[in-house]
C-alpha positions as CSV (number, residue, x, y, z in Angstrom):
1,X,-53.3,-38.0,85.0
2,X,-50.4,-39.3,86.6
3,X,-47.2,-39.3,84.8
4,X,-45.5,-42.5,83.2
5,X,-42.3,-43.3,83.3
6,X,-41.2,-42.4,79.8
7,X,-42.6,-39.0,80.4
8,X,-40.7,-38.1,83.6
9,X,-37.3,-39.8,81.8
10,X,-37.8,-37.1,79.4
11,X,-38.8,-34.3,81.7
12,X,-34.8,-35.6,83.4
13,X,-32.7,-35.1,80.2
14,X,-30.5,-31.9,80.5
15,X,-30.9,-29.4,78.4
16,X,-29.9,-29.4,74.4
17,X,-27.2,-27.6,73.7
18,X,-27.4,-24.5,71.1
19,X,-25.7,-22.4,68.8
20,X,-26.1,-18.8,68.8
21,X,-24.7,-16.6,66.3
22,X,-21.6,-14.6,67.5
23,X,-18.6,-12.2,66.2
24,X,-14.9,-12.3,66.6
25,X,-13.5,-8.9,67.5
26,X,-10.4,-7.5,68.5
27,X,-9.6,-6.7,72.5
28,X,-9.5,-3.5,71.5
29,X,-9.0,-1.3,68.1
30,X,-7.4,2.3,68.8
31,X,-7.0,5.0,66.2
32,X,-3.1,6.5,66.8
33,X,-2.8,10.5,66.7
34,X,-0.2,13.1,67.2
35,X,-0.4,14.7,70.8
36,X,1.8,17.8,69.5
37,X,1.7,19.6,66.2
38,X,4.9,18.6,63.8
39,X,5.7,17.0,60.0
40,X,5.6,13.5,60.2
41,X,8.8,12.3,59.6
42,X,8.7,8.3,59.8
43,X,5.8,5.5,60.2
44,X,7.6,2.6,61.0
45,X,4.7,-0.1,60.7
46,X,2.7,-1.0,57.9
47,X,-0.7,-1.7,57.1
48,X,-1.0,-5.7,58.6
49,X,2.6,-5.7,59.9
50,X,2.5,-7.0,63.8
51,X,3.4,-5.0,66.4
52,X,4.9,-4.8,69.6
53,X,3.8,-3.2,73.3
54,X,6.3,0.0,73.6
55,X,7.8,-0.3,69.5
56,X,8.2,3.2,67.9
57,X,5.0,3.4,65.5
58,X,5.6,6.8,64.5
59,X,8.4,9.6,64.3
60,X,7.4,13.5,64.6
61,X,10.6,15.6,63.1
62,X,12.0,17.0,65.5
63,X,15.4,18.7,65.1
64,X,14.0,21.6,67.5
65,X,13.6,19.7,70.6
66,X,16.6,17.8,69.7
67,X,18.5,20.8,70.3
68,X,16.6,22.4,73.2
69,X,17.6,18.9,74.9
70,X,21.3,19.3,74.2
71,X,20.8,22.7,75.2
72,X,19.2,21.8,78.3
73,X,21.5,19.0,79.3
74,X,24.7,21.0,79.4
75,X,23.2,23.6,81.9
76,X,22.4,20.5,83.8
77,X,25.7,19.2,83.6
78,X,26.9,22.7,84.5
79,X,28.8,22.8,88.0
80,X,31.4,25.6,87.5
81,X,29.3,28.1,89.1
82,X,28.4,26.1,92.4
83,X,32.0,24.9,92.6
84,X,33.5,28.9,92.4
85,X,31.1,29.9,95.1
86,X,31.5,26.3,97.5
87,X,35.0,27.5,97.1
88,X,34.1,31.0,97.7
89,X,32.5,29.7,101.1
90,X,35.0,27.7,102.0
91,X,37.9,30.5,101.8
92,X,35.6,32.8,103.5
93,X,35.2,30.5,106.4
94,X,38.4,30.2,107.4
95,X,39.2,33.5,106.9
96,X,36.3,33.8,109.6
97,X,37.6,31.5,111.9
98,X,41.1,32.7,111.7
99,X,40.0,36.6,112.5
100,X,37.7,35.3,115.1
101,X,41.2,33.6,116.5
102,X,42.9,37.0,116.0
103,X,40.2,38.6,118.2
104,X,40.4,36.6,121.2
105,X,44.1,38.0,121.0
106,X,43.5,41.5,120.0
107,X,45.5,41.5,116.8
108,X,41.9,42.7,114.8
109,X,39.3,44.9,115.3
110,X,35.7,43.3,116.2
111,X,34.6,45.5,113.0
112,X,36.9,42.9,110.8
113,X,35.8,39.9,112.1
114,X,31.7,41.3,111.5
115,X,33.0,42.3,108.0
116,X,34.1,38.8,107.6
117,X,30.9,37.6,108.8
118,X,29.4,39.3,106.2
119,X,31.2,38.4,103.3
120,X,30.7,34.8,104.4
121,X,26.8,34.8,104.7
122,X,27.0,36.7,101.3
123,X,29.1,34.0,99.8
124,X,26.9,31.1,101.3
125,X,23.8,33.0,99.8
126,X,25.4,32.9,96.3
127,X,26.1,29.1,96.8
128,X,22.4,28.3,97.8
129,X,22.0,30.5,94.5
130,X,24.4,28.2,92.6
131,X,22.7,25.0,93.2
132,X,19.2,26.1,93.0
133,X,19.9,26.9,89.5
134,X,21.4,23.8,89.1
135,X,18.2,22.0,90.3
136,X,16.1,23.9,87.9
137,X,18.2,23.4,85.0
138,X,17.8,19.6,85.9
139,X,14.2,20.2,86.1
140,X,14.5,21.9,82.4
141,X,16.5,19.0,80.9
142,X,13.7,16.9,82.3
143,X,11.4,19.1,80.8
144,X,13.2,19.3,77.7
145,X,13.5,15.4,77.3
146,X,10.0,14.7,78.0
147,X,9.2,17.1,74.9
148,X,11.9,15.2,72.6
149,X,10.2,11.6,73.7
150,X,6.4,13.0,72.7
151,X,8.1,13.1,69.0
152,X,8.0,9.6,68.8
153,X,4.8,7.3,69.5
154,X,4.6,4.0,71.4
155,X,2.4,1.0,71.0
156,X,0.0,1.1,73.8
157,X,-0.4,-2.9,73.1
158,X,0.8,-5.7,71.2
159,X,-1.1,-6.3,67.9
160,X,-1.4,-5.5,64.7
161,X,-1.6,-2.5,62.3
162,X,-5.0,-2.5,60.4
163,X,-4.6,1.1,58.5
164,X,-2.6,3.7,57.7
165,X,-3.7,7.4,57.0
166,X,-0.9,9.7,56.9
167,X,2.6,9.3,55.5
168,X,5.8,11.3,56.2
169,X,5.8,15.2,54.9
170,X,2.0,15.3,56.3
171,X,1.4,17.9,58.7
172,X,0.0,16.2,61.9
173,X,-2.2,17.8,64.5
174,X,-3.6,16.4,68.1
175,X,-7.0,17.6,67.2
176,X,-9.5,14.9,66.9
177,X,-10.8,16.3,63.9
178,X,-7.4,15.5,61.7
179,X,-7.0,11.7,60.7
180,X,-5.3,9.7,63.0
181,X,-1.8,8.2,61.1
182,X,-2.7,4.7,62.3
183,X,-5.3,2.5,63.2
184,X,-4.3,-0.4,65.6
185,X,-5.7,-3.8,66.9
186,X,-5.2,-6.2,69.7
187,X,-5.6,-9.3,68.6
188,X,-4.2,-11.1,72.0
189,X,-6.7,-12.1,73.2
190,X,-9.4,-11.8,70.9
191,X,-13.4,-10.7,71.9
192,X,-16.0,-12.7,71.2
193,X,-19.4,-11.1,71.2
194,X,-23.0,-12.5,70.7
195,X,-26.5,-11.5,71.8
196,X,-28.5,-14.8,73.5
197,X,-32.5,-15.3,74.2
198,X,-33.8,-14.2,77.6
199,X,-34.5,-17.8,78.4
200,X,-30.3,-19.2,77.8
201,X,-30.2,-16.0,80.8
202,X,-29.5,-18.7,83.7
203,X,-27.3,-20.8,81.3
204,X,-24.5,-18.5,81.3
205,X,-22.2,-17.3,83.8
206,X,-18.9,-15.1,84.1
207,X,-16.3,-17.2,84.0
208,X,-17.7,-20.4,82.3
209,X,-15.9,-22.1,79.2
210,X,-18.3,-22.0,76.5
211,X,-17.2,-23.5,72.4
212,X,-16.8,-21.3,69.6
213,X,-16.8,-22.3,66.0
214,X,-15.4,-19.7,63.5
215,X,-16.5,-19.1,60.2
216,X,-14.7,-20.9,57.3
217,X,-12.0,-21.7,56.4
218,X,-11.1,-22.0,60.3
219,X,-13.9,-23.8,61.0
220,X,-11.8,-27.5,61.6
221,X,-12.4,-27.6,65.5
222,X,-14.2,-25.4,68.3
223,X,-12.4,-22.9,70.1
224,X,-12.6,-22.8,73.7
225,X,-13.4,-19.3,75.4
226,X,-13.9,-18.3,78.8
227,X,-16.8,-15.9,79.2
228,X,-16.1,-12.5,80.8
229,X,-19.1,-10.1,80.3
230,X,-23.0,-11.2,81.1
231,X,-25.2,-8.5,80.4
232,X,-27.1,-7.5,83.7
233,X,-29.8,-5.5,82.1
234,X,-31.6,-7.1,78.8
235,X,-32.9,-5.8,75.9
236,X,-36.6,-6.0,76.5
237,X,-37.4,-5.2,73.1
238,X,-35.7,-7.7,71.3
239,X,-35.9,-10.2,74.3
240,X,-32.0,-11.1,74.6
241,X,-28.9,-9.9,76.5
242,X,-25.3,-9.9,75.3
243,X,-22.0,-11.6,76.4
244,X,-18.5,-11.5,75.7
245,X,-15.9,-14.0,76.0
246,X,-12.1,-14.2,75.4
247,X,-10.1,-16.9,73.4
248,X,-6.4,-17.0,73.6
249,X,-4.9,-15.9,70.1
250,X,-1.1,-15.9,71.6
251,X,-0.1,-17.1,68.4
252,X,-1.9,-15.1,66.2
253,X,-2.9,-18.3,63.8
254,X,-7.1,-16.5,64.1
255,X,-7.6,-13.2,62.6
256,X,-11.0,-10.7,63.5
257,X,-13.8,-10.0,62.2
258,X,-14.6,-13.5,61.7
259,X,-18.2,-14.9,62.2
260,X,-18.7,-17.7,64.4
261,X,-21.4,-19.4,66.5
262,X,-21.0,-19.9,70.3
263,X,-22.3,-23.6,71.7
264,X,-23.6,-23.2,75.6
């Protein structure tokens, strides 16, 4: 049978477009815990409060290592030892050259001048002494400071605080079996996750914009997202493969955990 007109117009028409069901997610959601043992002193976000990449979330006490830094900063700062013995050195050198002077006209005796030898090499030892200690007490105020700094706990991202579980006087642990004091979320940009048919497989590529509608009451206008993620293996059980995509949430006007359907 040979096909009409109307049927090969049809056969022509691009394919309808469809809505799958689809979650919005955070970028990421990380739980915060303490990497050293201490009281929590200070948690200086709330539950919902936004926050910023590198802002203080949380404050370990820390008196101890406060003082240990001090402590270890003043030997740093130290230079009275290495100055004595540079000066040490310096006197002694001269006093070399000057007896080695005294020699070439027989005023001293050879043994002199090797005595003054002596001294000097002695003297330049305890200055190479000196100013290794001086080194290593840098490299202890170093230490020290870097012990101080893992008392307080940074945003690893920009976001928002979803929930608390410790408050100051609670005795903090880094094992993963103590609750974490926060729980944190980036919501810049924001994930969007759904699970397609096989047969939408060649519809979708990394990359491509593709419309998402949230759930109400944000469900005014489509969002446009770019997808990142195509699944390369699929789920033969169920018959579908997932992707993600990303929407731009700079402003933070769309919150997660919202459900939403994606348009290819």
């Amino acid at each position: 049978m040979k096909p009409t007109p109307l049927l090969l117009s049809l056969l022509s028409l691009p394919a309808v477009a469809q809505d799958y069901d689809c979650m919005i997610e955070p970028a990421q959601t990380v739980e915060i815990r303490s990497p050293v043992v201490g009281i929590l002193e200070r948690v200086h976000a709330r539950r919902g409060e936004a926050i910023r990449q590198g802002q203080v979330l949380v404050s370990i006490e820390s008196s101890v290592e406060s003082s240990a830094a001090e402590s270890a900063r003043a030997r740093a700062e130290a230079q009275g030892q290495a100055e004595m013995s540079r000066a040490k050195v310096n006197a002694l050198r001269e006093k070399a050259r000057r007896l080695q002077d005294l020699l070439a006209e027989e005023f001293v005796s050879a043994q002199a001048v090797e005595d003054a030898q002596a001294e000097l090499k002695l003297a330049e030892a305890e200055l190479k002494t000196a100013t290794e200690n001086n080194q290593i007490a840098r490299l202890d105020h170093r230490q020290a400071v870097d012990q101080l700094r893992r008392r307080q706990i940074l945003a690893p991202f920009s976001g928002v605080v979803v929930d608390q579980y410790l408050y100051p006087g609670a005795l903090m642990d880094s094992s993963d079996t103590k609750k974490p004091v926060l729980k944190i979320a980036q919501t810049h940009p924001l994930k969007v996750q759904a699970l397609l048919p096989v047969k939408a497989f060649t519809r979708v590529k990394p990359g491509q914009m593709v419309s998402v509608t949230p759930e109400a009451p944000f469900a005014d206008k489509p969002i446009q997202a770019r997808v990142r993620t195509v699944d390369r293996v699929l789920d033969a059980a169920a018959g579908t493969f997932g992707i993600v995509a990303e929407i731009d949430n700079a402003k933070g006007e769309l919150p997660a955990g919202l459900r939403c359907k994606v348009r290819l």
